[in-house]
C-alpha positions in Angstrom: 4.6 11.2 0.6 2.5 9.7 3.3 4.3 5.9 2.8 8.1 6.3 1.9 8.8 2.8 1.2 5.6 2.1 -1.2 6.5 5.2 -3.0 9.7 4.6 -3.8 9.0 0.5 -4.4 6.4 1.9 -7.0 8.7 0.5 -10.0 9.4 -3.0 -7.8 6.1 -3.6 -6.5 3.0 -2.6 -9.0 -0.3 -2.6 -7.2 1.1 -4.1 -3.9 2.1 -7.1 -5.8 5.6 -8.7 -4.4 8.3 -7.1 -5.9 9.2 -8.3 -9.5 12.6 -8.5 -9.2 14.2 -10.4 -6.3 17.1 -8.4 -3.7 19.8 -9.0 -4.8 21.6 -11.4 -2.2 25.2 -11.2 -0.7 27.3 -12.4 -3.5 25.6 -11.8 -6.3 28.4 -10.4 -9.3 25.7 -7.5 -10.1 26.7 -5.7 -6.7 30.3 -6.1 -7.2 30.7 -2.1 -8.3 27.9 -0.8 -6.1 28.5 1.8 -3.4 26.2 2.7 -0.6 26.9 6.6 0.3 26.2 7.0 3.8 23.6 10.1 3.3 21.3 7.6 1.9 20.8 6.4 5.1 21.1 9.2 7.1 20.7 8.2 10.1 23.4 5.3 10.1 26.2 6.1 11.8 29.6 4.5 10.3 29.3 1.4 12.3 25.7 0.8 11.6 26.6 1.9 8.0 29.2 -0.8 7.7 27.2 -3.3 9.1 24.7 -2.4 6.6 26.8 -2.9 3.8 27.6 -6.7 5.0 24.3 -7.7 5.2 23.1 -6.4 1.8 26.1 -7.5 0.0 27.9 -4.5 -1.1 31.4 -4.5 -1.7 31.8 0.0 -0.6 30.6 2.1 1.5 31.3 6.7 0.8 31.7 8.2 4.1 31.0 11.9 5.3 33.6 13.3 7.3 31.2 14.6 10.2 30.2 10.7 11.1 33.5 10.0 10.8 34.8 12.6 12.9 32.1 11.2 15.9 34.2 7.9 16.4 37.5 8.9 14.9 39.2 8.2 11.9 41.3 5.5 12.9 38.0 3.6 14.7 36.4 4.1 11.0 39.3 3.2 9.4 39.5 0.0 11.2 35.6 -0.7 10.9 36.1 -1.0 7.2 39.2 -2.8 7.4 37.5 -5.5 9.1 34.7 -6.1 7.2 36.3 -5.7 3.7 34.8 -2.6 2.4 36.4 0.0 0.2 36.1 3.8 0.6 34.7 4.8 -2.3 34.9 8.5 -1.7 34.8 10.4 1.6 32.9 14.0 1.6 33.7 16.3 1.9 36.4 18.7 0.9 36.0 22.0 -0.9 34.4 25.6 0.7 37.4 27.0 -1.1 35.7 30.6 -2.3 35.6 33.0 1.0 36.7 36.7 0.3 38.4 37.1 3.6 41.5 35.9 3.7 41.8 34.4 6.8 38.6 32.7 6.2 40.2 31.5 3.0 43.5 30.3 5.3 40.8 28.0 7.4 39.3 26.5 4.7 42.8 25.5 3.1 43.2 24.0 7.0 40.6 22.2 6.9 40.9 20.9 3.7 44.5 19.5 4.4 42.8 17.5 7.7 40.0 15.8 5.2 42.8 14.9 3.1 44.6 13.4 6.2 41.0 11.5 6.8 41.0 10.5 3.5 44.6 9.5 3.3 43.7 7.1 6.6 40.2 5.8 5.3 42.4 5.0 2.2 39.7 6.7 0.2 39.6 6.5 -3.6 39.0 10.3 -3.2 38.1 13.2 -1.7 35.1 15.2 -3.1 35.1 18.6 -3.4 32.1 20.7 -3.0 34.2 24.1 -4.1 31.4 26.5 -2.5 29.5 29.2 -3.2 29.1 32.8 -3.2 30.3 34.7 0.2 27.5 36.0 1.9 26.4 39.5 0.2 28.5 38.6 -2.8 27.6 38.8 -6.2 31.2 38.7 -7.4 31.1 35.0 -9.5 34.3 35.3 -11.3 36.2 36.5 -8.2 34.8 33.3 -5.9 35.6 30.8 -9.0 39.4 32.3 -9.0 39.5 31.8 -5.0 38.4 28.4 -5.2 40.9 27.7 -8.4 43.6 29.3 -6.1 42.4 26.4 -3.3 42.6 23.6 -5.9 46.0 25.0 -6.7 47.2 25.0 -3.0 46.1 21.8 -1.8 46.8 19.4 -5.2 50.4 19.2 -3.9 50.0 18.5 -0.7 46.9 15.6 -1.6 49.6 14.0 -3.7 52.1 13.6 -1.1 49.7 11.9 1.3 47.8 9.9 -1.8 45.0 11.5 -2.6 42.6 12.3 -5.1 41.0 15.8 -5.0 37.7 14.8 -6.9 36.0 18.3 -8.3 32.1 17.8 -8.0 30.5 20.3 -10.8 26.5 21.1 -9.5 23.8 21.8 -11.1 23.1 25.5 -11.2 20.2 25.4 -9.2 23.4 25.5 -6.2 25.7 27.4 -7.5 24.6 30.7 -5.0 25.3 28.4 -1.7 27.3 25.2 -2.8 29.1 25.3 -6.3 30.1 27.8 -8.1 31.3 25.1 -11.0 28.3 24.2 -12.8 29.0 21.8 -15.4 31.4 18.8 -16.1 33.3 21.2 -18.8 34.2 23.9 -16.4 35.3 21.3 -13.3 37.6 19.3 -16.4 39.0 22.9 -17.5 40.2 23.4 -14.0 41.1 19.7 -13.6 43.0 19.7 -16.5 45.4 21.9 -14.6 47.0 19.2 -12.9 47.9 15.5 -13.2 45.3 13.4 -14.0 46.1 11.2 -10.4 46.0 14.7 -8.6 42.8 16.5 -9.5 39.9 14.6 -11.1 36.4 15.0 -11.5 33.0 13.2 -10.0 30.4 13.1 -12.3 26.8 12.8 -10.7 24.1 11.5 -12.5 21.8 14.3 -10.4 24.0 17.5 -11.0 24.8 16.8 -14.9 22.0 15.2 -16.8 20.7 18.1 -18.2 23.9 19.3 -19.6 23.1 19.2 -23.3 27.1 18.8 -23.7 27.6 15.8 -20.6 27.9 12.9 -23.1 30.9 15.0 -25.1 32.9 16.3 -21.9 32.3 12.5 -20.7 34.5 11.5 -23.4 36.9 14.1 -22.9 36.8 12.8 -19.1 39.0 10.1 -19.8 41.3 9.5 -16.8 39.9 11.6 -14.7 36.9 10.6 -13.7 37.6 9.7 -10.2 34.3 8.9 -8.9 30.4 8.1 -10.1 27.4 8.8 -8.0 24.1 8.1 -9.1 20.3 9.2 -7.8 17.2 10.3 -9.8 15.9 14.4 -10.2 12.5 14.1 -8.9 9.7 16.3 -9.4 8.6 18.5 -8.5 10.7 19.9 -6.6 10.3 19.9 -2.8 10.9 23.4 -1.2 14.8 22.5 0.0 16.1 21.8 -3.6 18.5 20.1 -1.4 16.3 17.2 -0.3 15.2 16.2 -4.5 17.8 13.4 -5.2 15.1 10.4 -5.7 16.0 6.8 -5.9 16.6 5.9 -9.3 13.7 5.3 -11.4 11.7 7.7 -9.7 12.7 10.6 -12.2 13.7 11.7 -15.4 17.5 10.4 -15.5 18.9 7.7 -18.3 20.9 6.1 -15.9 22.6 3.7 -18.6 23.4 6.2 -21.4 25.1 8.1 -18.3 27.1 4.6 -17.4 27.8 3.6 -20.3 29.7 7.2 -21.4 31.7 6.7 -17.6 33.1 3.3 -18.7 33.5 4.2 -22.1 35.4 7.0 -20.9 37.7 4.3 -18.6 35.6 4.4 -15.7 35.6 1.1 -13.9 35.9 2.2 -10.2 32.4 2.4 -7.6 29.1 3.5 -8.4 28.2 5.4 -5.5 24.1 6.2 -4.6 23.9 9.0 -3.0 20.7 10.2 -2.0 19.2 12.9 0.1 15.4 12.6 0.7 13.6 13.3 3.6 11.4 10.2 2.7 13.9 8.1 2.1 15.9 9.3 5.2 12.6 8.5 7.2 12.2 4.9 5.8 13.9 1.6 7.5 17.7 1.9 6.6 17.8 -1.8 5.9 14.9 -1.7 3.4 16.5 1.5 1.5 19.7 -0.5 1.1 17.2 -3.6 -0.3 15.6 -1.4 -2.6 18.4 0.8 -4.2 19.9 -2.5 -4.8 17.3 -3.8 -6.7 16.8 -0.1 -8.5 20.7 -0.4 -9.4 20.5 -3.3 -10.8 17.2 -2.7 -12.5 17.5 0.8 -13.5 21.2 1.5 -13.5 23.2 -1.5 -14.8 21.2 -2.5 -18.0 21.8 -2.1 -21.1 
């Protein structure tokens, strides 16, 4: 894409026109659910992040655990404080699948510290990106019972400091290197393992529209749904399958039948955009925020 912004403003501003449908402004009701991840704007630290947030209007702000890390979690923790923001999720947990076992030991390590970060940011979960295959490893099974074993040791543990393990299933396309649970169905079948408060599930609108079966293990989401993130499957594809989350209305995703099976399902906590784009990522932060506001409200809230 030569000109980030006009591409992804294609739905807002036909033929160079001014866009159709205003920004919304600080205030407006429309915004009072929506989330701003901070990989959408990559380049935002937490501060700048925050800030962001307050000018455009939105209520919550997801927060990645390396940015956080940069400033420390009680700097963070206070940044939000201060300007009113929820925590809609922080990323990320998870890496739960390594054969070694003192590899495995680390992980658990680290995975109690995010929950400590999460516990601090008062997050309304933690996501968990269980991993992938080991390297050289073509035993599936054997990685999905390490990373069931991981869920099993840290649920405890994420209750007594008041937090959500949120299991994030990923499209298959990343099950080699990021997730070995590939649909809604399998993350609820190990969720349902535990109290509904302790282990729940995030249900992105990029990793399960294609499930022929999403609308049905939606429903059977009910209390457990502990987060909703939402970006568009572009394509084609760019060569790091990574970088295809588009804003939404650039792709092929029904963004409403997806919302409406969440709330329908009890869902009435953030909706969380969470896109990673190189384009995007290159464009003025501000004028991202600006237009995945207007795509939300536009593309994701009607009905």
């Amino acid at each position: 894409m030569t000109d980030a912004l006009s591409t992804m403003d294609t739905l807002d501003v036909p033929s160079g026109r001014p866009a159709g449908v205003p920004t919304p402004i600080p205030g407006d009701p429309r915004l009072a659910r929506l989330s701003l991840n901070q990989r959408t704007t990559e380049r935002w630290s937490v501060a700048e992040a925050v800030a962001g947030c307050v000018r455009a209007g939105l209520p919550a702000v997801g927060l990645w655990r390396e940015p956080v890390q940069e400033i420390g979690v009680p700097a963070a923790a206070r940044l939000v404080a201060d300007a009113g923001l929820r925590v809609s999720s922080l990323c990320r947990g998870g890496f739960l699948t390594a054969a070694d076992p003192a590899r495995w030991r680390q992980a658990l390590d680290d995975n109690r510290r995010a929950i400590d970060e999460a516990a601090e940011l008062a997050a309304a979960c933690l996501v968990m990106v269980v991993g992938g295959l080991p390297e050289g490893s073509r035993d599936l099974a054997g990685a999905r019972d390490r990373m069931a074993d991981g869920i099993a040791e840290l649920a405890p543990y994420a209750t007594r400091r008041g937090v959500r393990l949120a299991l994030e299933p990923m499209h298959p396309i990343f099950c080699a290197d990021r997730g070995v649970l590939s649909t809604l169905g399998q993350a609820l079948d190990l969720a349902e393992r535990f109290p509904a408060q302790q282990v729940g599930v995030v249900v992105d609108t990029f990793h399960v529209w294609w499930d022929p079966d999403v609308l049905g293990q939606i429903a059977r989401a009910r209390g457990r749904i502990a987060g909703f993130q939402v970006c568009d499957w572009i394509t084609p594809l760019p060569p790091d399958a990574l970088l295809s989350r588009g804003m939404m209305g650039d792709g092929h995703i029904d963004f409403p039948l997806l919302r409406r099976a969440v709330e329908r399902a009890g869902y009435t906590g953030d909706i969380e955009v969470e896109i990673f784009n190189a384009d995007v990522w290159a464009a003025d932060p501000d004028e991202v925020v600006a237009t995945l506001a207007r795509r939300y409200v536009t593309q994701v809230l009607p009905d």
